[in-house]
C-alpha positions, -999 to 999 in steps of 0.1 A, spaced: 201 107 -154 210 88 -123 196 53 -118 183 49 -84 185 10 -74 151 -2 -65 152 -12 -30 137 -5 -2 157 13 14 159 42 -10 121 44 -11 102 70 5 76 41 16 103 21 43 101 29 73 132 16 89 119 19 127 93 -11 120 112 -24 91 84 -26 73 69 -9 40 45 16 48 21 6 19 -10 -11 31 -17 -42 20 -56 -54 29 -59 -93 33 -94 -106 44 -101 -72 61 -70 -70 80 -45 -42 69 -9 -52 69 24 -37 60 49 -62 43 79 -64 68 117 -59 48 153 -50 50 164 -19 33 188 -41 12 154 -57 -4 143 -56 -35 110 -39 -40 84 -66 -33 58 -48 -56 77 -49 -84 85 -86 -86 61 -121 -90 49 -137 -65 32 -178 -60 1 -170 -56 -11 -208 -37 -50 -202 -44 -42 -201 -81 -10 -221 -81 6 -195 -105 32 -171 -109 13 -136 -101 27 -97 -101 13 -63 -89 2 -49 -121 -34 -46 -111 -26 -26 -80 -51 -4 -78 -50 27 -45 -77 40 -25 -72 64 -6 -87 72 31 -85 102 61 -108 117 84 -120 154 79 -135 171 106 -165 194 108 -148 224 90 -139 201 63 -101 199 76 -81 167 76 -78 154 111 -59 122 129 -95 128 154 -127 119 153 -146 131 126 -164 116 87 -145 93 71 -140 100 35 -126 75 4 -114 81 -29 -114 52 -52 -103 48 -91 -134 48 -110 -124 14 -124 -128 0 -91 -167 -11 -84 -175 -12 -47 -213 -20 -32 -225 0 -2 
């Protein structure tokens, strides 16, 4: 088996136009993409200082939700249309 060196610019998820990882990161309500080099390491894999705790943290907890738009027939659409979320059951959210 061939070991594929994690970085990002073998990843699907790089987007070397932006320079930026595609994943969406959501910070105080703002979404944001992480900006890289393809010769970085993968920044979801590694720690991180977390200042609000003052600790070492990592991604473990990562949990995805995922978002589109369907139109009236149901269809997936970059239009106008209902908005419709999936999210991991483990993942509480109020409406």
């Amino acid at each position: 088996m061939k070991n594929i060196k994690r970085i990002c610019g073998n990843c699907k998820l790089y987007d070397p136009s932006q320079n930026q990882c595609s994943v969406i990161v959501i910070h105080e309500g703002q979404k944001l993409n992480i900006p890289v080099d393809a010769e970085d390491d993968c920044f979801f894999e590694q720690e991180y200082f977390d200042p609000t705790t003052k600790a070492m943290e990592n991604f473990n907890e990562i949990k995805e939700i995922k978002m589109w738009v369907e139109d009236e027939a149901g269809n997936k659409t970059s239009g106008n249309g209902v908005v419709k979320i999936e999210v991991p059951d483990e993942i509480d959210i109020e409406n």
